[in-house]
PDBQT receptor file of N, H, CA, C and O in Angstrom, charges set to zero:
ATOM      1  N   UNK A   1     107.975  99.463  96.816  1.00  0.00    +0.000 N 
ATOM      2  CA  UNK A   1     107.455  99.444  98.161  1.00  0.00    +0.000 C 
ATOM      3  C   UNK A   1     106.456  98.308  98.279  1.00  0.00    +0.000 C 
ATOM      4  O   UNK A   1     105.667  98.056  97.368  1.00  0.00    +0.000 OA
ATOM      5  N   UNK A   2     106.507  97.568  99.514  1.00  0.00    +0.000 N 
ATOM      6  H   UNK A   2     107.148  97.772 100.254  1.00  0.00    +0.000 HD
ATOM      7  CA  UNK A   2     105.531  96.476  99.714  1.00  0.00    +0.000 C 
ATOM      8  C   UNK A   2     104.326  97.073 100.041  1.00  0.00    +0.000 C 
ATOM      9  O   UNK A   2     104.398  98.261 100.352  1.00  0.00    +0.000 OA
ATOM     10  N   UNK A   3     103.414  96.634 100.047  1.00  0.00    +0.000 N 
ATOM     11  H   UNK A   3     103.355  95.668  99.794  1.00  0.00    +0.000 HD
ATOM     12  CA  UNK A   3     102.108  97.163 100.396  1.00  0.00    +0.000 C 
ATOM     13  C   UNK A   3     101.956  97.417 101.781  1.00  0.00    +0.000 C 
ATOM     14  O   UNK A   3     101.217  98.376 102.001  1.00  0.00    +0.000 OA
ATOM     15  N   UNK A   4     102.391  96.897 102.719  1.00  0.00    +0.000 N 
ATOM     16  H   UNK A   4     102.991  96.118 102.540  1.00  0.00    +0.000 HD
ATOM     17  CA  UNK A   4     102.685  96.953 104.152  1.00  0.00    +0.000 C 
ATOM     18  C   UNK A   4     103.428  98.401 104.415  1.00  0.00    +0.000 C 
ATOM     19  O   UNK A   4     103.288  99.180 105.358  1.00  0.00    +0.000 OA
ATOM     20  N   UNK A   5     104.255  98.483 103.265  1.00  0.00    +0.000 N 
ATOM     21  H   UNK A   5     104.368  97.850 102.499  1.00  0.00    +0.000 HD
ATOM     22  CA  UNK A   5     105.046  99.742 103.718  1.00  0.00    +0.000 C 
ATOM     23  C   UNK A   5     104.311 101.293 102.837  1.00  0.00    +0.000 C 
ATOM     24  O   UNK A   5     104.847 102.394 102.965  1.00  0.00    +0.000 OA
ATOM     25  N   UNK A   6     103.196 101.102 102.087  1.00  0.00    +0.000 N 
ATOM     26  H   UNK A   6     102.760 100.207 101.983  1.00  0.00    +0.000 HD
ATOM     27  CA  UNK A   6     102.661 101.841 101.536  1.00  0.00    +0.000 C 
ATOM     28  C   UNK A   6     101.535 102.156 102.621  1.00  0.00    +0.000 C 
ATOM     29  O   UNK A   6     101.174 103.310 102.851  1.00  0.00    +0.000 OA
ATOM     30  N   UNK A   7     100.949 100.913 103.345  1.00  0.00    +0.000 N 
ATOM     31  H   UNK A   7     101.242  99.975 103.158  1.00  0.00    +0.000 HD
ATOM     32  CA  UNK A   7      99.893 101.045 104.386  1.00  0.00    +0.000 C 
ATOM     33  C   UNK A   7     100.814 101.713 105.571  1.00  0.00    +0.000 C 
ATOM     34  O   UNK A   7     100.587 102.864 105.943  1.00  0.00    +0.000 OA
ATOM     35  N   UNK A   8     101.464 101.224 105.922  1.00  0.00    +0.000 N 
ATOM     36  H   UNK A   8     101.648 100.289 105.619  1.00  0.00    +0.000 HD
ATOM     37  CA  UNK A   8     102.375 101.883 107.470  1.00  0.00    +0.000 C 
ATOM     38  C   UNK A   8     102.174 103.599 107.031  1.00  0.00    +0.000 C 
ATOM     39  O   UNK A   8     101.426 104.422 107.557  1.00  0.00    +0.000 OA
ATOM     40  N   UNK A   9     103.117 103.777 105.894  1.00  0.00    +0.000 N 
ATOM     41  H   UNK A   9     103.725 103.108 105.466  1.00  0.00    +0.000 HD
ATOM     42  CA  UNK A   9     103.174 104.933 105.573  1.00  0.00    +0.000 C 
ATOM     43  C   UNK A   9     101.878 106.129 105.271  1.00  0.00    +0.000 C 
ATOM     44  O   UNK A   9     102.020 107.300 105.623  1.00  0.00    +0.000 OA
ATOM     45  N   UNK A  10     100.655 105.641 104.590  1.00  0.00    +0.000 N 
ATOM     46  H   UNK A  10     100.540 104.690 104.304  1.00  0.00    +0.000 HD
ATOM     47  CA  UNK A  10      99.682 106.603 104.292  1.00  0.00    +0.000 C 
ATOM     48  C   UNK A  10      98.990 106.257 105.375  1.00  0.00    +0.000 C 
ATOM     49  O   UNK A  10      99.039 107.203 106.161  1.00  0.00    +0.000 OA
ATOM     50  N   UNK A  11      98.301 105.273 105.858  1.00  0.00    +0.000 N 
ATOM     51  H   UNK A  11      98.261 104.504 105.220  1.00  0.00    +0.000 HD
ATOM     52  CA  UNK A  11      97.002 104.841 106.938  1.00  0.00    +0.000 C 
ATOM     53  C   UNK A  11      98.062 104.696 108.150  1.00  0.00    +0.000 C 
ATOM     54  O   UNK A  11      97.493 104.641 109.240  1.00  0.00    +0.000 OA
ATOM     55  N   UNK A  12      99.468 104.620 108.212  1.00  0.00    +0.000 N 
ATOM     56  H   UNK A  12      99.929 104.665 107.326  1.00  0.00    +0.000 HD
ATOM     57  CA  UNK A  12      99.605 104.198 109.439  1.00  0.00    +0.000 C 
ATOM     58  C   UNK A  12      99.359 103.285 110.234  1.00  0.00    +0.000 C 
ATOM     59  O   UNK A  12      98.263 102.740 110.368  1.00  0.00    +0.000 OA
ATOM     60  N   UNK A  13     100.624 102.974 110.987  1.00  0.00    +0.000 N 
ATOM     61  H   UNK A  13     101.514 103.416 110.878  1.00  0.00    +0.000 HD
ATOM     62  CA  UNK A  13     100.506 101.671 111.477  1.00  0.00    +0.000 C 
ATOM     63  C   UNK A  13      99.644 100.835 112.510  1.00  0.00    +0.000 C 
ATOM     64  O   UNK A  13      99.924  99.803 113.120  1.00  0.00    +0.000 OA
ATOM     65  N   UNK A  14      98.316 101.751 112.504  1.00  0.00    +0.000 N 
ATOM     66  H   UNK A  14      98.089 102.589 112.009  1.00  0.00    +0.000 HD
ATOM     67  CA  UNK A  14      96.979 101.389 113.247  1.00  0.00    +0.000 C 
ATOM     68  C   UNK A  14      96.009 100.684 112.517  1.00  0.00    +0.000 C 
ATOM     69  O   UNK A  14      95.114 100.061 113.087  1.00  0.00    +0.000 OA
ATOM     70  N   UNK A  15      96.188 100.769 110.581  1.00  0.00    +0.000 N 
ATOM     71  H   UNK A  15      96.916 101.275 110.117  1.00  0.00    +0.000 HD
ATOM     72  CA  UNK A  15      95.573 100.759 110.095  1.00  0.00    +0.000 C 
ATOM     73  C   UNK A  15      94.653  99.222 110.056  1.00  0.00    +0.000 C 
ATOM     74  O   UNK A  15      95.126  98.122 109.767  1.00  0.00    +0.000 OA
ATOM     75  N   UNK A  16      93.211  99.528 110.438  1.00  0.00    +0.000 N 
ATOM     76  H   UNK A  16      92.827 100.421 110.672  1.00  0.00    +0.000 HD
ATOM     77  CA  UNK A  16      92.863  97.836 110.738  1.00  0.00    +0.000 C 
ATOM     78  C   UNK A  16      92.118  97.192 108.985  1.00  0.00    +0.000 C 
ATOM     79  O   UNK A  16      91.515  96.163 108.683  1.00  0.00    +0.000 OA
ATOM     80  N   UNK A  17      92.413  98.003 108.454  1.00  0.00    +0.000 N 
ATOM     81  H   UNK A  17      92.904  98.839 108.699  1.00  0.00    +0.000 HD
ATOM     82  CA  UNK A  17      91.244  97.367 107.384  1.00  0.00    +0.000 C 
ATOM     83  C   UNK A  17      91.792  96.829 105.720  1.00  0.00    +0.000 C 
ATOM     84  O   UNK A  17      92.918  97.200 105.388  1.00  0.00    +0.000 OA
ATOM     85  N   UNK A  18      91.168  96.173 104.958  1.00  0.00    +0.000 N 
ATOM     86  H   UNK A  18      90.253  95.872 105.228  1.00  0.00    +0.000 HD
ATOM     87  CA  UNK A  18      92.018  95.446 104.392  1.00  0.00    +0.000 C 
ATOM     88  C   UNK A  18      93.052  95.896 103.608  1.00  0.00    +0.000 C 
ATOM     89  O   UNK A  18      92.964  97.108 103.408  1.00  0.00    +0.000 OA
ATOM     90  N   UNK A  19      94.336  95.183 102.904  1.00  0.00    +0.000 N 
ATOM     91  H   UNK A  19      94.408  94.199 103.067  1.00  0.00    +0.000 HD
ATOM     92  CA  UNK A  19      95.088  95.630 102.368  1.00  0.00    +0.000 C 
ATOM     93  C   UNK A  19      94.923  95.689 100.618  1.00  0.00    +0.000 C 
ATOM     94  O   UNK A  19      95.649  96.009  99.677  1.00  0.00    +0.000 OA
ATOM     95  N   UNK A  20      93.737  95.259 100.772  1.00  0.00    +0.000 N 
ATOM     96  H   UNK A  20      93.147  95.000 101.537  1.00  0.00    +0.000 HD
ATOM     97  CA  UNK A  20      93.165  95.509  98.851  1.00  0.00    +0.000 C 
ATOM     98  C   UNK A  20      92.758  96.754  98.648  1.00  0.00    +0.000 C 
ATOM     99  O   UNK A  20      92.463  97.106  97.506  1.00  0.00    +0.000 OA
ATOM    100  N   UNK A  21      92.681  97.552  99.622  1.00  0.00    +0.000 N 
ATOM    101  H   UNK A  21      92.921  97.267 100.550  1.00  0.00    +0.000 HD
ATOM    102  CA  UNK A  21      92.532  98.913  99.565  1.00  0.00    +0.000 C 
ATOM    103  C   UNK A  21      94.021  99.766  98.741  1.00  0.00    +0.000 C 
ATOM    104  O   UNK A  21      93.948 100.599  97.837  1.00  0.00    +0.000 OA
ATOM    105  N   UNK A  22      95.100  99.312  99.301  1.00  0.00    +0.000 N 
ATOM    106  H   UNK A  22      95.159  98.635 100.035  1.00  0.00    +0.000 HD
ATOM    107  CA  UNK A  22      96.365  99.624  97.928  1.00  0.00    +0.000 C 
ATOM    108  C   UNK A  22      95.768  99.316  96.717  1.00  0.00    +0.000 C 
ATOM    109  O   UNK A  22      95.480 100.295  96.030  1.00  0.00    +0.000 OA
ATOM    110  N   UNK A  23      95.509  98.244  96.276  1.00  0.00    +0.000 N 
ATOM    111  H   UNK A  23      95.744  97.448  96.834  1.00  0.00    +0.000 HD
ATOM    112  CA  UNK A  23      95.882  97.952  94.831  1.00  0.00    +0.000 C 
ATOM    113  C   UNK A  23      94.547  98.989  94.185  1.00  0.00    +0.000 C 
ATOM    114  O   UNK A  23      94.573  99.444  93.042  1.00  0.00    +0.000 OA
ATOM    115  N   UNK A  24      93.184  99.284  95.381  1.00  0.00    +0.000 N 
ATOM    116  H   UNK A  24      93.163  98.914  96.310  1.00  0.00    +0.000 HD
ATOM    117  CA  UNK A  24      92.459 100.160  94.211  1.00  0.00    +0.000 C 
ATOM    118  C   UNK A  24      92.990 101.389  94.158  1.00  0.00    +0.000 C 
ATOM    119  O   UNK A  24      92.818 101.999  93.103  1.00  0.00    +0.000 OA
ATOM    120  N   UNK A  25      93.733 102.039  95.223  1.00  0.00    +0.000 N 
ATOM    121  H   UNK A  25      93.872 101.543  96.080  1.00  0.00    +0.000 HD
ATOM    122  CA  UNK A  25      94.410 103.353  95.150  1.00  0.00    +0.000 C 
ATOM    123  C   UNK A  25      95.508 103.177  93.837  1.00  0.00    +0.000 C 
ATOM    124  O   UNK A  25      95.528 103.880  92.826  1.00  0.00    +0.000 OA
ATOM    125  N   UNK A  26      96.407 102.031  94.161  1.00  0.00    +0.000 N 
ATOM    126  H   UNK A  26      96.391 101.461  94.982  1.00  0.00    +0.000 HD
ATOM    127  CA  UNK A  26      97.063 101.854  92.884  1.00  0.00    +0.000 C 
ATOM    128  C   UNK A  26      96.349 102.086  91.299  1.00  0.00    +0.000 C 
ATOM    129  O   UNK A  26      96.720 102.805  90.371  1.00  0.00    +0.000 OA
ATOM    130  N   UNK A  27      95.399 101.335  91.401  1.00  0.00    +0.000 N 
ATOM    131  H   UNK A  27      95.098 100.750  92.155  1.00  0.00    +0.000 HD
ATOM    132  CA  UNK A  27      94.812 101.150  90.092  1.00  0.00    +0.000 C 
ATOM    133  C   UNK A  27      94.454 102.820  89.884  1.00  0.00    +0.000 C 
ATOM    134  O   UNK A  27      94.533 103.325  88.764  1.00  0.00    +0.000 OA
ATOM    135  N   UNK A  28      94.113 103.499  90.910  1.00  0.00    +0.000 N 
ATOM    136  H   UNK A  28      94.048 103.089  91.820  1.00  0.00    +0.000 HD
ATOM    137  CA  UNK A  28      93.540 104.606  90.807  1.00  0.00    +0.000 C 
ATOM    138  C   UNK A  28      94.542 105.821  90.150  1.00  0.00    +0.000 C 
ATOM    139  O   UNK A  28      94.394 106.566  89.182  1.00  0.00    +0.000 OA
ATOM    140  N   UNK A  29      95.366 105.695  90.907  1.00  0.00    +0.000 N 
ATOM    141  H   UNK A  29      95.486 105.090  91.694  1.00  0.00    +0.000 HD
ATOM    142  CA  UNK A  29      96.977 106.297  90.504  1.00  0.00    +0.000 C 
ATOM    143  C   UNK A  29      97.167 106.114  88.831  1.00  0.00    +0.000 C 
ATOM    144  O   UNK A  29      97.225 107.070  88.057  1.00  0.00    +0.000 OA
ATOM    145  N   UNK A  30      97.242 104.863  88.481  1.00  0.00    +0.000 N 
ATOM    146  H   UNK A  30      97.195 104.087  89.110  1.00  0.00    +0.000 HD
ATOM    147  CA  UNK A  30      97.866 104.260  87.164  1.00  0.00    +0.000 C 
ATOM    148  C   UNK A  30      96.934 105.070  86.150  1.00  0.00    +0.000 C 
ATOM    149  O   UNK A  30      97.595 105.765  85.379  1.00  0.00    +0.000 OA
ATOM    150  N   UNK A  31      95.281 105.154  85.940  1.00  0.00    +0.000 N 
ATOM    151  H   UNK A  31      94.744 104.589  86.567  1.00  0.00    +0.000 HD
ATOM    152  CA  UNK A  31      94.524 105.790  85.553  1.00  0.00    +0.000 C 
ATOM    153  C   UNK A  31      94.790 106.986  85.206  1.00  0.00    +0.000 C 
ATOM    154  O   UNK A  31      94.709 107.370  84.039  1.00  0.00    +0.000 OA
ATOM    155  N   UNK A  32      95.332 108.115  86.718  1.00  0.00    +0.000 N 
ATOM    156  H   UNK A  32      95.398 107.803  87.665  1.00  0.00    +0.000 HD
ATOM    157  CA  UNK A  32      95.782 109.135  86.399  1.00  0.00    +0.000 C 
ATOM    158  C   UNK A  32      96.887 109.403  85.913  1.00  0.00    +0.000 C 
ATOM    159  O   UNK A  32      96.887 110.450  85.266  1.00  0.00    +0.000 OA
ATOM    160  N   UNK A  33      97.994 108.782  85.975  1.00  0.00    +0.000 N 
ATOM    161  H   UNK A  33      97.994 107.931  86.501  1.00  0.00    +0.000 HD
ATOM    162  CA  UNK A  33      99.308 109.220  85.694  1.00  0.00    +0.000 C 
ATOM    163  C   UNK A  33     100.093 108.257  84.780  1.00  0.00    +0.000 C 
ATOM    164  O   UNK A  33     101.197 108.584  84.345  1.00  0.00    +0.000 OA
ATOM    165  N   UNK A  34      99.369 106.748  84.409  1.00  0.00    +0.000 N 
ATOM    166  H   UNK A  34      98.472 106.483  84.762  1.00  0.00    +0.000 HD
ATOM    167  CA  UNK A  34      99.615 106.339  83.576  1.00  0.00    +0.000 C 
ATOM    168  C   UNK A  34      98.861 106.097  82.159  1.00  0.00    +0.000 C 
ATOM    169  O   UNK A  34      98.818 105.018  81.568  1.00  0.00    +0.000 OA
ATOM    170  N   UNK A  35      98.237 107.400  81.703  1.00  0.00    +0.000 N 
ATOM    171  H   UNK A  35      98.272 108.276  82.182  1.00  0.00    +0.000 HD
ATOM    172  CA  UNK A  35      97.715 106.810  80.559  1.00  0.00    +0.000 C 
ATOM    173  C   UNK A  35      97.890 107.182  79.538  1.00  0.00    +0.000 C 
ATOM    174  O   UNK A  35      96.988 107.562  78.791  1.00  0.00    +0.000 OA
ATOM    175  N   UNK A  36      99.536 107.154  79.157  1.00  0.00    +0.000 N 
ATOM    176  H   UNK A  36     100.268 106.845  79.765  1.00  0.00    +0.000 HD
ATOM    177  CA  UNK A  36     100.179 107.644  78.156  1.00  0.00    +0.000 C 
ATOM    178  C   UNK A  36     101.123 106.169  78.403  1.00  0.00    +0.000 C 
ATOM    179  O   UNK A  36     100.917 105.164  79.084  1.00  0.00    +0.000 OA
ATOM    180  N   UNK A  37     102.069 106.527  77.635  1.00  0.00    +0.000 N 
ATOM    181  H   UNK A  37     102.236 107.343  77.082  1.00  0.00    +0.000 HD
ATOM    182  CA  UNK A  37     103.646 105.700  77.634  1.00  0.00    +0.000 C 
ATOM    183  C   UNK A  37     104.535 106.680  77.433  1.00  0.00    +0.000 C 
ATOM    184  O   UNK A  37     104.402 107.512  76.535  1.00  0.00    +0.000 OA
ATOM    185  N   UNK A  38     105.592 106.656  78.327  1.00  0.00    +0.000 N 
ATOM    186  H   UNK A  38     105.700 105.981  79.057  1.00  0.00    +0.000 HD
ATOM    187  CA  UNK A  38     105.899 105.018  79.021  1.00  0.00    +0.000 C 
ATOM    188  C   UNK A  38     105.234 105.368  80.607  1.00  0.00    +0.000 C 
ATOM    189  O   UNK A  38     105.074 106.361  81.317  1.00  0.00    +0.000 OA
ATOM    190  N   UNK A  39     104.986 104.012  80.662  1.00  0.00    +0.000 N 
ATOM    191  H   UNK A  39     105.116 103.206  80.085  1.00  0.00    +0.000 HD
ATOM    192  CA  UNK A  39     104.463 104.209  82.064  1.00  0.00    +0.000 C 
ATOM    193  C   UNK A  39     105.233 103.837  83.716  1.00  0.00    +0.000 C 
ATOM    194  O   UNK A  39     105.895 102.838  83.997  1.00  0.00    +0.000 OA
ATOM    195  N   UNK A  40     104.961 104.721  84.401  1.00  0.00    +0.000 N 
ATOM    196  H   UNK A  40     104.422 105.532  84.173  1.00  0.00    +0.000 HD
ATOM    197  CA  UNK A  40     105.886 104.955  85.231  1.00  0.00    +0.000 C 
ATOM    198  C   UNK A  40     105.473 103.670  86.834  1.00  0.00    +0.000 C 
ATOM    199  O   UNK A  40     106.432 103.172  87.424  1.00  0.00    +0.000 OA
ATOM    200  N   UNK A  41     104.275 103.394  87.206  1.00  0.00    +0.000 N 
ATOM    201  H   UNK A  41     103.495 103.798  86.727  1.00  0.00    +0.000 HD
ATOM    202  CA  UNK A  41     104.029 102.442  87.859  1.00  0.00    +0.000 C 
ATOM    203  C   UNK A  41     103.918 101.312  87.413  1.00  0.00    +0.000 C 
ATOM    204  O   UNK A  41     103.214 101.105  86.424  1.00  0.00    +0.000 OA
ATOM    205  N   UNK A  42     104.884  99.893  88.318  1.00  0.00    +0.000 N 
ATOM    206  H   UNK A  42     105.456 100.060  89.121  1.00  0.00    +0.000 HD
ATOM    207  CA  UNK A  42     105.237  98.854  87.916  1.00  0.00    +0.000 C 
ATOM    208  C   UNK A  42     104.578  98.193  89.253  1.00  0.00    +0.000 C 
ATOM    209  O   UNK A  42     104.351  98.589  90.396  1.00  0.00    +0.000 OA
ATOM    210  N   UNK A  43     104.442  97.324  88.730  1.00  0.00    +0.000 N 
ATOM    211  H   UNK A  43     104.626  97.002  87.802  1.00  0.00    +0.000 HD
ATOM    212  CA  UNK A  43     104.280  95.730  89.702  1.00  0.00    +0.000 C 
ATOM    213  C   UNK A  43     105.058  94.880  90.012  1.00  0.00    +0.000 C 
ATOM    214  O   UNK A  43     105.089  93.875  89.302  1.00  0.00    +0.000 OA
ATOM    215  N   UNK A  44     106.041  94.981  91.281  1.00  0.00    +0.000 N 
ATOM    216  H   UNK A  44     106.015  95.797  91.858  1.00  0.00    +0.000 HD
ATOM    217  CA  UNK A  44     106.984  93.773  91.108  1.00  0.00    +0.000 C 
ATOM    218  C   UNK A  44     105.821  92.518  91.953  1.00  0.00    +0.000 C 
ATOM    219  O   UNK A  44     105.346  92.616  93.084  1.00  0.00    +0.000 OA
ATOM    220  N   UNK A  45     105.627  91.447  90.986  1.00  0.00    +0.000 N 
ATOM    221  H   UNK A  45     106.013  91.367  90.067  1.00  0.00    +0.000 HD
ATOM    222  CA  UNK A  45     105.074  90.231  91.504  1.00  0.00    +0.000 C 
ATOM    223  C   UNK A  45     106.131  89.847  93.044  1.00  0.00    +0.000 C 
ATOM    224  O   UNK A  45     107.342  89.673  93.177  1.00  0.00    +0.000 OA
ATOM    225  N   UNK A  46     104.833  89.831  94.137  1.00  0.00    +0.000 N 
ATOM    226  H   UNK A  46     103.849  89.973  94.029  1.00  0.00    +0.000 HD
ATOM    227  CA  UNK A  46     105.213  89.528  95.351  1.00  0.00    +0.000 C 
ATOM    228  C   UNK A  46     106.268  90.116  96.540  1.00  0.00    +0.000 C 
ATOM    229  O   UNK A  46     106.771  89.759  97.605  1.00  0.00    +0.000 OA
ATOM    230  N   UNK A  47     106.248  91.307  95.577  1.00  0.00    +0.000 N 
ATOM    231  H   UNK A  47     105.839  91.596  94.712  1.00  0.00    +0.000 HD
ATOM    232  CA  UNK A  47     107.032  92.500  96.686  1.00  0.00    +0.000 C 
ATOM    233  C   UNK A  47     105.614  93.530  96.647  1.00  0.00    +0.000 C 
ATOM    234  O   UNK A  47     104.784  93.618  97.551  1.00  0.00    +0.000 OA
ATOM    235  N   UNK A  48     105.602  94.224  95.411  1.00  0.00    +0.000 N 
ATOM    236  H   UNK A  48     106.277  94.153  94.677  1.00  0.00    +0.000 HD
ATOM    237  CA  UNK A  48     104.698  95.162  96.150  1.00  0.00    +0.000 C 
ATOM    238  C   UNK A  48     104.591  96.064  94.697  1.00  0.00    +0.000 C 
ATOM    239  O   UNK A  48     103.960  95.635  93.731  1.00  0.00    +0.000 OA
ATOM    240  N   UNK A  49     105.476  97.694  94.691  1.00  0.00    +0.000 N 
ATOM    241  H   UNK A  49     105.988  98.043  95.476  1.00  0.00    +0.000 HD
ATOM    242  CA  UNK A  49     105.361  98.696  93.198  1.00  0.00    +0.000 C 
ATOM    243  C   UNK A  49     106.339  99.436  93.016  1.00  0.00    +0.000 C 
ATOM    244  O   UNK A  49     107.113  99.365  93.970  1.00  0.00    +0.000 OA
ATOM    245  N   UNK A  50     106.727 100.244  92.086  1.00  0.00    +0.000 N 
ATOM    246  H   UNK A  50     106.098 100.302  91.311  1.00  0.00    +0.000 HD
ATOM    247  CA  UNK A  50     107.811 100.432  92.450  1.00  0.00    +0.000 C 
ATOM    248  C   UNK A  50     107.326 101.631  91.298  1.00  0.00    +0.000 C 
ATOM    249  O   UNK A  50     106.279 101.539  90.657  1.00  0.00    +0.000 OA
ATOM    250  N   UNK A  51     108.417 102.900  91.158  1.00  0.00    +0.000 N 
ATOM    251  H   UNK A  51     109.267 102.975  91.679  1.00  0.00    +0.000 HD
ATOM    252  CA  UNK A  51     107.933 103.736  90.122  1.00  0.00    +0.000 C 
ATOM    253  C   UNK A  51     109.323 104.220  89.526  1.00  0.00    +0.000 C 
ATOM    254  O   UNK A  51     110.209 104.565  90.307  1.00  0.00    +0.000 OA
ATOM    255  N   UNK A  52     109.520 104.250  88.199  1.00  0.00    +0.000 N 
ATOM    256  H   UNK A  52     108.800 103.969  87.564  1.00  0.00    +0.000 HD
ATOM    257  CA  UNK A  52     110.526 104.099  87.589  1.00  0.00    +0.000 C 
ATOM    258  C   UNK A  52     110.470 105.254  86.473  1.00  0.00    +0.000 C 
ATOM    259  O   UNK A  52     109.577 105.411  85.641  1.00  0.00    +0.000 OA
ATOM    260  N   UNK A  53     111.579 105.993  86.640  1.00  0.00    +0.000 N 
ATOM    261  H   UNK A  53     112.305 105.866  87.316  1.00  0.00    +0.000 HD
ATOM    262  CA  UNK A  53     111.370 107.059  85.595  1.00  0.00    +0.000 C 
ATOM    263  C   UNK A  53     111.548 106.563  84.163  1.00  0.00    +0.000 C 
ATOM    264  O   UNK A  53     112.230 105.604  83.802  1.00  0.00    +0.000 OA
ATOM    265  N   UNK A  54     110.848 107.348  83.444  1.00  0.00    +0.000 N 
ATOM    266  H   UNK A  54     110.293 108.127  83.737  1.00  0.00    +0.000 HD
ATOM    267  CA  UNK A  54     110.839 107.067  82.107  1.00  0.00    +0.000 C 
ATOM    268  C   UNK A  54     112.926 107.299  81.524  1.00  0.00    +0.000 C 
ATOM    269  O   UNK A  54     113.840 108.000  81.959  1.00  0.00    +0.000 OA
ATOM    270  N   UNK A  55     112.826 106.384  80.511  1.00  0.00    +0.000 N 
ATOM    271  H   UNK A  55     112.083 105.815  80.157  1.00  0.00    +0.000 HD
ATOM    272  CA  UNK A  55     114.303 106.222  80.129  1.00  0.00    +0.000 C 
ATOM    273  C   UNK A  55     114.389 107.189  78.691  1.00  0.00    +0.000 C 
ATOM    274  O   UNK A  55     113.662 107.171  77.697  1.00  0.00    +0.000 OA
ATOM    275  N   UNK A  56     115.627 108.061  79.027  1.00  0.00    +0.000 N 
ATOM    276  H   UNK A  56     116.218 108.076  79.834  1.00  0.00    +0.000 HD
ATOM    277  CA  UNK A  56     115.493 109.071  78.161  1.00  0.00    +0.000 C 
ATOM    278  C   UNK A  56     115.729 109.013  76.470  1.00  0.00    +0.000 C 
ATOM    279  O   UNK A  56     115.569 110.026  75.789  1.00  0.00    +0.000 OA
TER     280      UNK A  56
């Protein structure tokens, strides 16, 4: 998901304030749910994140 579509979706598409507000929720997320391996939140450079189940 692009960050645009993470903002539309949680803040809605009124939302006036900046979009670096994802990446600390992100970072915030990764903390909780990634701090083992394998880890399930990814970064695609210049799209946005994407979450990928662990491979069995």
């Amino acid at each position: 998901m692009s960050k645009a579509q993470i903002l539309e979706q949680v803040w809605r598409y009124d939302f006036n304030g900046d979009t670096s507000i994802v990446d600390t929720y992100i970072s915030s997320l990764r903390r909780k749910v990634d701090d083992a391996e394998p880890k399930l939140i990814h970064t695609v450079h210049g799209v946005g994140y994407v979450l990928r189940a662990p491979k069995p």
